[in-house]
N, C-alpha and C positions, 0 to 999 in steps of 0.2 A: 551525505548527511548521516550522523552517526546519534541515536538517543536510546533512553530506555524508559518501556508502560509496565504497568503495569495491569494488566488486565486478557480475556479468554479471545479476541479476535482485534484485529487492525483491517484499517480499510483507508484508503486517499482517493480523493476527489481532484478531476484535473481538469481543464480547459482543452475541449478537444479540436479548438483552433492551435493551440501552443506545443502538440506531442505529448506523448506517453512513454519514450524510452527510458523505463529504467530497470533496473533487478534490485531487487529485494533479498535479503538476507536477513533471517530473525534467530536469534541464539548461533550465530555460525552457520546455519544454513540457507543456500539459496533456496528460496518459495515463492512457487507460479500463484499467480491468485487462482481462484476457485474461476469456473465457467461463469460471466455474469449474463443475464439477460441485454440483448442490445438496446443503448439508451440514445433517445433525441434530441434533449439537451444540452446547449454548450456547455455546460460541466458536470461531467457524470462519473460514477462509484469508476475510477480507474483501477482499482487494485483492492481485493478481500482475502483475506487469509483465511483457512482453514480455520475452523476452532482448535484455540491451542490449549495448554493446561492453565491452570489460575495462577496467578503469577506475577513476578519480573519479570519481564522479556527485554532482550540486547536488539535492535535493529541497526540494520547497513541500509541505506537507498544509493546504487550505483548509475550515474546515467550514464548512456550509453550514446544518447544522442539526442534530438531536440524533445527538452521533456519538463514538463512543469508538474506541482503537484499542489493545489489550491489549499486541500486543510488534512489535515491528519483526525481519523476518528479511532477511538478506543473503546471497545464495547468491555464493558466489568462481567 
């Protein structure tokens, strides 16, 4: 999945019956998410990016293996 935000952090939300395999790439670079706190919920924050600068940003999502991603957030 290939898009572009603009805005200072990205984050996705996933079903954690469905997987979470993927890699992320923003501007060209692959980015781990940040450490999240563990969640209880069948659909939880699966992925936060670092604050980035304000912006256009380029995103890649690579899956890797069984991996769903329920909504894309953009924080301005």
């Amino acid at each position: 999945m290939n898009f572009k935000f603009n805005g200072t952090r990205l984050a996705f939300t996933s079903s954690v019956l469905l997987g979470k395999n993927f890699e992320v790439y923003i501007d060209g670079n692959k980015v781990n998410s940040i450490e999240l706190k563990p969640q209880t919920d069948d659909t939880v924050i699966s992925y936060l990016s670092e604050k980035l600068s304000d912006g256009t940003h380029s995103v890649t999502v690579k899956c890797t293996g069984k991996a769903n991603i329920d909504s894309v957030i953009v924080f301005e």
